[in-house]
Structure formats: structure tokens, C-alpha cells
C-alpha positions, 0 to 999 in steps of 0.5 A, spaced: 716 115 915 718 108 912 722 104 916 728 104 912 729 110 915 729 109 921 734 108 927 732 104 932 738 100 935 741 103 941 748 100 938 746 105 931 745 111 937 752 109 941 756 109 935 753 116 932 754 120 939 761 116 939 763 117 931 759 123 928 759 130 929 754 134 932 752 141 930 747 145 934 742 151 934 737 154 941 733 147 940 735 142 937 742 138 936 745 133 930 750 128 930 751 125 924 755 120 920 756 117 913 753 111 912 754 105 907 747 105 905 744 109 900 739 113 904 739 116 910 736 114 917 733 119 922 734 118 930 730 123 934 731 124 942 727 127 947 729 126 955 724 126 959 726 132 962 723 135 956 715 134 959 710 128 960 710 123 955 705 126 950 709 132 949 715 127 947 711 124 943 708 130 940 715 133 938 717 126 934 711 126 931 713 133 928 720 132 927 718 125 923 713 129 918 718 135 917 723 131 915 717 126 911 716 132 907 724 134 906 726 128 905 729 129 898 732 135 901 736 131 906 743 129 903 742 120 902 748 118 905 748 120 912 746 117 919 743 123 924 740 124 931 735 130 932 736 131 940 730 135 941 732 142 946 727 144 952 726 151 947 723 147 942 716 145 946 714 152 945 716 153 937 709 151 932 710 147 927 712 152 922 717 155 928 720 148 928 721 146 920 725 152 920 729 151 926 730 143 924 732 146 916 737 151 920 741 146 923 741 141 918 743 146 913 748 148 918 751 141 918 751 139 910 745 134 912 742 139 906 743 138 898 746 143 895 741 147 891 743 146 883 745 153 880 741 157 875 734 155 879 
């Protein structure tokens, strides 16, 4: 994933949790915000109450190519934080693609489907 893409300031993650909504399933949470730019930006949290450092790692790697390969999916004018859940450390990777869909799709981070297709 670009850096473009990329939240990495800890002002950026404040000013999310403190302004946005979050929506929720068993194991992931979003908080989201519009933004002013013209593409979205993904933050991923993992505590270490999730496991080592190679199990948060590995769930970043695969929420980053998730949301890779569903980036035109993913609605442009929005900021949003994926907070990984401990259930989440046993899901495969299509388990999780399906998972981290539902919760996005249940907040409106999705585009809509054009009618007729």
C-alpha cells in the first residue's frame, strides 16, 4: 500500500478516535472520518494484548493487502482506523477479507454498487 494511503501521525489516530464514529463487529472496529483530501487513508491498530510481535505484524500485513485489493471499493473521502479484536488471530485470510468487508460495509466506508449490474 502507498504511502499516500497511510495514516501514521499519532495527531491523525487522536483526532479520528476523538471526531469520527466507529462501527463494530466480533473482530475488528472502525473509526472513521470524512476528509478533505481526495483519497482515503487506512490506520491499523493492533494492542499487544493481541499476541507477540510477529502475530501483530502478520495481521497488518493482511489487513493492508485486503484493503489493497479493495481499494476502488473503498469510498475516497474518508479517513479510518481498523482496530484488530483477539477473535481475529484465529480467522484465515479469507475469514478476515470477509469480516473487514462487513464492517466497512456497515459503516458506508463501501461505494455503492451501480444499479443494473
Amino acid at each position: 500500500m502507498e504511502n499516500k494511503f497511510r495514516l501514521k501521525k499519532k495527531e491523525d489516530f487522536n483526532f479520528i478516535y476523538r471526531y469520527g464514529k466507529s462501527t463494530a463487529n466480533h473482530q475488528f472496529v472502525v473509526y472513521y472520518k470524512q476528509n478533505s483530501i481526495h483519497h482515503f487513508r487506512l490506520g491499523i491498530s493492533v494492542s499487544k494484548k493481541i499476541g507477540n510481535a510477529v502475530v501483530r505484524n502478520r495481521m497488518r500485513r493482511m489487513i493492508k493487502e485486503i484493503v489493497r485489493h479493495h481499494a476502488d471499493k473503498v469510498d475516497s473521502r474518508h479517513d479510518f482506523i481498523i482496530i484488530v479484536r483477539k477473535p481475529a488471530i484465529h480467522m484465515d485470510y479469507y475469514q478476515m477479507e470477509k469480516s473487514i468487508l462487513h464492517v466497512l460495509r456497515k459503516s458506508s466506508l463501501l461505494k455503492k454498487k451501480a444499479r443494473g449490474n
